[in-house]
C-alpha atoms as a printed R data frame, in Angstrom:
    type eleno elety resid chain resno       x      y       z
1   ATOM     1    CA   UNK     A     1 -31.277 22.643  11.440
2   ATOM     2    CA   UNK     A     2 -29.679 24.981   8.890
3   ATOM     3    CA   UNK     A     3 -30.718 24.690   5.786
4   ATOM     4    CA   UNK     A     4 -30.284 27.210   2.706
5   ATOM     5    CA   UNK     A     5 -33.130 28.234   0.560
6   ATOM     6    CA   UNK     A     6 -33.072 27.920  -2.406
7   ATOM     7    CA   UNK     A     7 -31.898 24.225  -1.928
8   ATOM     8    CA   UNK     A     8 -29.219 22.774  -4.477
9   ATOM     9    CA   UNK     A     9 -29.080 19.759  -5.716
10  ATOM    10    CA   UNK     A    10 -26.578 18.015  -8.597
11  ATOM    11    CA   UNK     A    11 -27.523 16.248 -10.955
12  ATOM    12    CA   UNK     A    12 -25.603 14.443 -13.720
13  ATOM    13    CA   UNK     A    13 -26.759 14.039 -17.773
14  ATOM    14    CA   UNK     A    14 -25.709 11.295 -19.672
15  ATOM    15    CA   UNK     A    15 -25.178 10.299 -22.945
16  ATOM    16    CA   UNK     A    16 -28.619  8.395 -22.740
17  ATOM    17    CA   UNK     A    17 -30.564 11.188 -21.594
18  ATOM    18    CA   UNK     A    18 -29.912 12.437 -25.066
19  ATOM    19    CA   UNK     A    19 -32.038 12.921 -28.015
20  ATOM    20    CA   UNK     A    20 -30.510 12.262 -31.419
21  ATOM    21    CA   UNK     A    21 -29.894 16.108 -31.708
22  ATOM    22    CA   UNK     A    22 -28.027 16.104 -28.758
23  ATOM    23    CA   UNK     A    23 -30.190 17.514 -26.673
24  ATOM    24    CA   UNK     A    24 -31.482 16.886 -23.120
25  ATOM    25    CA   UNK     A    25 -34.864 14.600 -23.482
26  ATOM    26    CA   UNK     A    26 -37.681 17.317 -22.068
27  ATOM    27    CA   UNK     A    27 -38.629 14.841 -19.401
28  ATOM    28    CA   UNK     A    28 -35.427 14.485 -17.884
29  ATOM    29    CA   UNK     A    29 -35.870 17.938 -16.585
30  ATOM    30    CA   UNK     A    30 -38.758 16.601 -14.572
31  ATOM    31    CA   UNK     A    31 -36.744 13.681 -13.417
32  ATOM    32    CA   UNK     A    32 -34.223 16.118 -12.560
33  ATOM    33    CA   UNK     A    33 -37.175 18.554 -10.024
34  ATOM    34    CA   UNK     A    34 -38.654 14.983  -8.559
35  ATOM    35    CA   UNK     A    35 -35.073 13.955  -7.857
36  ATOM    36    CA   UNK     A    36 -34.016 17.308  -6.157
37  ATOM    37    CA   UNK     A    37 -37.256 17.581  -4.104
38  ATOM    38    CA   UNK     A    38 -36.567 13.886  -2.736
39  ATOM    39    CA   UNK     A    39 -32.809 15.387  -1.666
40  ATOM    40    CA   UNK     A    40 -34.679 18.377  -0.376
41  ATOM    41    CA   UNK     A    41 -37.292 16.376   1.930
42  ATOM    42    CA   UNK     A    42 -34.500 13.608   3.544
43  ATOM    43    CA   UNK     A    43 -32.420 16.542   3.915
44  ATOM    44    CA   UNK     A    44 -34.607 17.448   6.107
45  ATOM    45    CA   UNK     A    45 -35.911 14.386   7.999
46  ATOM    46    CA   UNK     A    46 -38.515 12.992   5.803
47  ATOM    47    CA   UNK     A    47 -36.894 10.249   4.350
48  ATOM    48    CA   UNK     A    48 -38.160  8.042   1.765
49  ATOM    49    CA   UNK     A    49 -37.185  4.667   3.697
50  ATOM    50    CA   UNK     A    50 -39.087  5.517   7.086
51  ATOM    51    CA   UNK     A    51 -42.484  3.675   7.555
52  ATOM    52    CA   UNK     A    52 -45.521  5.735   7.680
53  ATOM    53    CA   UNK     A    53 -45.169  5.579  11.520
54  ATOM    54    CA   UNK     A    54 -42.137  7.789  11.615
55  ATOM    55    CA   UNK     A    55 -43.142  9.619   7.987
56  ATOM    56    CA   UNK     A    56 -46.908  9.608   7.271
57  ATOM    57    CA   UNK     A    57 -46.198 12.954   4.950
58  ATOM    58    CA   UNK     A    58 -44.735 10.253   2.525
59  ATOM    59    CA   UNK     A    59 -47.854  9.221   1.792
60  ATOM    60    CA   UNK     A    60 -48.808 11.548  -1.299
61  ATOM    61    CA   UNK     A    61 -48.871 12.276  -4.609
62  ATOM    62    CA   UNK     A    62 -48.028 14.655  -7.716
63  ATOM    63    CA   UNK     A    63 -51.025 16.325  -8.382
64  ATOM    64    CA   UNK     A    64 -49.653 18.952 -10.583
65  ATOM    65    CA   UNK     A    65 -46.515 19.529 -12.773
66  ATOM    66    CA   UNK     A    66 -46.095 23.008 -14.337
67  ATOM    67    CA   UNK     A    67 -43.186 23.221 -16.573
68  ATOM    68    CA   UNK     A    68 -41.100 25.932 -18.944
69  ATOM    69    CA   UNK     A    69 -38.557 25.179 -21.046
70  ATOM    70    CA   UNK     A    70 -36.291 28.075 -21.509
71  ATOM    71    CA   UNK     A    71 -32.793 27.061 -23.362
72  ATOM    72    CA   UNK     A    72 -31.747 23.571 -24.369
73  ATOM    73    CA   UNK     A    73 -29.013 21.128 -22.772
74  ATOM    74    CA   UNK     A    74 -27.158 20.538 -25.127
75  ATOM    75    CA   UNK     A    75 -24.220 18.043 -23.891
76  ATOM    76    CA   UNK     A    76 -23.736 15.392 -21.184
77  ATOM    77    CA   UNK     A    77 -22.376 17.161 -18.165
78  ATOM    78    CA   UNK     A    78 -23.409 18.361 -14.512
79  ATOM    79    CA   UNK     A    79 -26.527 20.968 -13.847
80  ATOM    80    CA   UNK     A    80 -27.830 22.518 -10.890
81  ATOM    81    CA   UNK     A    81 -31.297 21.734  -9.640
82  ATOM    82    CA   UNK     A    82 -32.734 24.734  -7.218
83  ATOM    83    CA   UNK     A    83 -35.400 23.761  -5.106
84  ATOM    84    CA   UNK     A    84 -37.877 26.375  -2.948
85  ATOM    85    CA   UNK     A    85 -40.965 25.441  -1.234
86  ATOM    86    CA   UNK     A    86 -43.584 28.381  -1.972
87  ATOM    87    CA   UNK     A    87 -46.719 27.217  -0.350
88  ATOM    88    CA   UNK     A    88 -47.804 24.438   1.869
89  ATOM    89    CA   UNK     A    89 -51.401 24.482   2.357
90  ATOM    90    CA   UNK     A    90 -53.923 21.900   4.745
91  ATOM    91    CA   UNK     A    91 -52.953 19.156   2.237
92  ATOM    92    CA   UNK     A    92 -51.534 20.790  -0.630
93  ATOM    93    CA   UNK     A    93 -47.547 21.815  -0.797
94  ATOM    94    CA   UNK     A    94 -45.932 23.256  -3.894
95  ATOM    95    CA   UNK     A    95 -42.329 23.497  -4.646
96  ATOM    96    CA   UNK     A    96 -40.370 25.354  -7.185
97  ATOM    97    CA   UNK     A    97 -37.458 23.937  -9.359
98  ATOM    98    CA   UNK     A    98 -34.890 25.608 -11.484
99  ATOM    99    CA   UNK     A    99 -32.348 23.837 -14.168
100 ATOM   100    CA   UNK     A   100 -29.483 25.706 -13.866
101 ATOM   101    CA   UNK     A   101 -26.125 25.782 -15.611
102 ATOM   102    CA   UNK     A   102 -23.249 24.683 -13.078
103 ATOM   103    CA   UNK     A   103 -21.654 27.612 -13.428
104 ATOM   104    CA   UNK     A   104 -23.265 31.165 -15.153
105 ATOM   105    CA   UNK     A   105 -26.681 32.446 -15.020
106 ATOM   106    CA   UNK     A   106 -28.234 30.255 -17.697
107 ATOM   107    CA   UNK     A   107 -31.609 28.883 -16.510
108 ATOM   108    CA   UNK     A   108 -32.592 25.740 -18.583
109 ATOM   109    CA   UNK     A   109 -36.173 24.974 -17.049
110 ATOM   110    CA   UNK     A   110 -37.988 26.163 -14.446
111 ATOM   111    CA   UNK     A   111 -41.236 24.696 -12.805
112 ATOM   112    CA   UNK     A   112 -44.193 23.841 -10.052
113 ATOM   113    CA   UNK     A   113 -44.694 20.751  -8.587
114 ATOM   114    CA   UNK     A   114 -48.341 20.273  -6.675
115 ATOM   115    CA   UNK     A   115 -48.180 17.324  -3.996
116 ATOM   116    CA   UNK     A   116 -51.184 16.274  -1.968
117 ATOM   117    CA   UNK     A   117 -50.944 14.343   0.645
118 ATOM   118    CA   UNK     A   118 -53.302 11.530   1.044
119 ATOM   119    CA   UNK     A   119 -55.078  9.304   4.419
120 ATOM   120    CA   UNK     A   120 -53.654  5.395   3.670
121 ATOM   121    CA   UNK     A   121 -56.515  4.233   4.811
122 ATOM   122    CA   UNK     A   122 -59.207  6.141   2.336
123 ATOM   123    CA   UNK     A   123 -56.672  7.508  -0.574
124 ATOM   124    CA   UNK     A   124 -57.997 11.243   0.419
125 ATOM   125    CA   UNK     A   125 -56.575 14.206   0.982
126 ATOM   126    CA   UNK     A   126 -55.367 14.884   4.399
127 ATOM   127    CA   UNK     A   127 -53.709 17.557   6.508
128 ATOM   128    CA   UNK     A   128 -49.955 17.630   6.376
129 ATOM   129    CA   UNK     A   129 -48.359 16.778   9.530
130 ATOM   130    CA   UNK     A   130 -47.622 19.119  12.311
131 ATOM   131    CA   UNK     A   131 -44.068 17.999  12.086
132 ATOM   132    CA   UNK     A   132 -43.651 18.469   7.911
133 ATOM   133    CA   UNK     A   133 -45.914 21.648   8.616
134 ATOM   134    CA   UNK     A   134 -43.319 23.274  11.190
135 ATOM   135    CA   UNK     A   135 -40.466 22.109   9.710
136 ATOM   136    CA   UNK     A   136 -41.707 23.453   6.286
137 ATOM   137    CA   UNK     A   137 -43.300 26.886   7.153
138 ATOM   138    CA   UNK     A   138 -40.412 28.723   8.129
139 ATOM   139    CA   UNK     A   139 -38.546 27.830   4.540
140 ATOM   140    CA   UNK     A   140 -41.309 28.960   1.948
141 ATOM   141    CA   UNK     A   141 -40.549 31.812  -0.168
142 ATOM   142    CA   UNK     A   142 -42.856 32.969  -1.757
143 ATOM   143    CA   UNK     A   143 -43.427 33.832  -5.351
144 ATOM   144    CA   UNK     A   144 -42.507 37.396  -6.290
145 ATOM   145    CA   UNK     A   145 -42.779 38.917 -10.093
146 ATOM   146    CA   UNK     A   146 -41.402 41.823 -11.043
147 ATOM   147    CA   UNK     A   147 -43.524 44.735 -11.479
């Protein structure tokens, strides 16, 4: 499977996810991550629709969003959502998400997501698959600041 990292998603504002200064509602741009990192994972086999037979990584939650607001969105229109995974720990796997303008540099948002994956039976954390591990792994990137 070939898959490029960072993965691109687009997504589409509309005149509802407005504010009456014409700008983008802040929590759209979480919306926005969640709805990217859902293309992201059936892109790559775990869909949403499979039972927990066939995808028992499903089976978590958001433990953590981090989020910074860098310029507004100011107009209905398409943006970019860029999606890397940076870590994936025994049950822990964090994803990054950037807003982008369609076209130009502009970064609107940029953020973290936590997910833990949980046992069905107990609600606890469990280890991620061996399947969502190796398919996983080889993608992360992880996160480098300048120095």
């Amino acid at each position: 499977m070939t898959l490029s990292i960072p993965f691109r998603s687009i997504q589409h504002v509309f005149f509802d996810d407005l504010d009456a200064l014409n700008i983008l509602h802040n929590v759209r741009f979480v919306l926005f991550m969640e709805r990217a990192r859902g293309e992201f994972l059936n892109s790559l086999g775990f869909g949403w629709k499979d039972d927990l037979a066939t995808n028992p990584d499903k089976y978590h939650v958001v433990a953590e969003h981090q989020i910074r607001y860098i310029a507004s969105v100011r107009s209905e229109g398409k943006l970019v959502v860029e999606v890397t995974p940076r870590h994936i720990g025994r049950s822990s796997f964090i994803i990054y998400a950037e807003v982008r303008a369609m076209h130009g540099p502009t970064i609107f948002a940029e953020g973290t997501t936590r997910l833990v994956r949980l046992d069905p039976t107990t609600n606890k954390p469990c280890s991620w698959s061996d399947r969502f591990r190796n398919v996983l792994t080889p993608l992360i990137i992880s996160e480098t600041k300048p120095a």
